[in-house]
N, C-alpha and C positions, 0 to 999 in steps of 0.2 A: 581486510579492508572494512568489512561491517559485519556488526554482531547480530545484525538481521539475519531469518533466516531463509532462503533460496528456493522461490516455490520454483514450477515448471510445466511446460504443458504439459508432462505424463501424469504429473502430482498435483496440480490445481484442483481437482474440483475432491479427490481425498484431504489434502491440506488448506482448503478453504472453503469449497461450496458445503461438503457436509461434516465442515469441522463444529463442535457446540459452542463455540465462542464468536465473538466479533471480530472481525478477521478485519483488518489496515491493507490492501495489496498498494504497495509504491510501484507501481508502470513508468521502469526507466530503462537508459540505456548509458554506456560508458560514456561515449563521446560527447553526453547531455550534459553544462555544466550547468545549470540552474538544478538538473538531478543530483549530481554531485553535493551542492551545498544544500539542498533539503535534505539526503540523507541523515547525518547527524543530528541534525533536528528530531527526525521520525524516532532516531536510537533512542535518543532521551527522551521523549513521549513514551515507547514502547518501554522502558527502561522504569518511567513512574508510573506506569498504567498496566501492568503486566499482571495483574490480577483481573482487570478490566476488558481489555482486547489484546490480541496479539497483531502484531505489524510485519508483516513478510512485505520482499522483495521480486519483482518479477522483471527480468531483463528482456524486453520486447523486440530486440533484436534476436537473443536466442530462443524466443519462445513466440513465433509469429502467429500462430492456430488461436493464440488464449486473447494477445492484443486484438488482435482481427476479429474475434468473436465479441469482444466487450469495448468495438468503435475505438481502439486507443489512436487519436488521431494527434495528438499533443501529449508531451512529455515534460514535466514529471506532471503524471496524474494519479490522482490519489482516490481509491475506491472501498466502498465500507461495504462487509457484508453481511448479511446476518440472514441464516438460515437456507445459504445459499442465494440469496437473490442483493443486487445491488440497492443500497438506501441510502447511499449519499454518495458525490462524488465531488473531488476539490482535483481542479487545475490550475498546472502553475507552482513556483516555488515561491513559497511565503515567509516570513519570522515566525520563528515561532510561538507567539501569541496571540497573530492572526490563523494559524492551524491549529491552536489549541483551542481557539474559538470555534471555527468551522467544524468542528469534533466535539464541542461539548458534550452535546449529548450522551455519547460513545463513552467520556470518560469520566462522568457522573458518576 
């Protein structure tokens, strides 16, 4: 289904808080269709920015300790992290030239 790859609460904070890169976490769940169609979008950002940040996937239904800890109250949301600590976060399914904006920074 996606070429992303599949964080989870046992692996969250090894594969994101103290990963050295810029970490994408996409906060979704199956039955989300606005998640479903940002997905793809996310692939092909993470697909040209893959030297840049990487973009993992976090299913908030099966992983409730990690939503619940970082407020996910809306779905698909989208959170940046670096160094461990959140510095951006985008809610909502967008085009992707309004998320490639929202992320500039990131993929400068």
């Amino acid at each position: 289904m996606s070429n992303l790859k599949e964080v989870t609460d046992a692996n969250f904070e090894s594969e994101v808080l103290t990963s050295g890169k810029t970490v994408i976490v996409d906060f979704w769940a199956e039955w989300c269709a606005p998640c479903r169609a940002v997905g793809p979008i996310l692939e092909q950002i993470a697909g040209e920015n893959a030297d840049k940040v990487e973009i993992v996937k976090l299913n908030v239904d099966d992983n409730p300790q990690t939503a619940a800890k970082y407020q996910i109250t809306s779905i698909p949301a989208m959170k940046v992290y670096q160094g461990g600590d959140v510095v951006k976060t985008v809610i909502g399914a967008k085009p992707k030239p309004a998320l490639e904006s929202e992320l500039a920074a990131f993929l400068a």
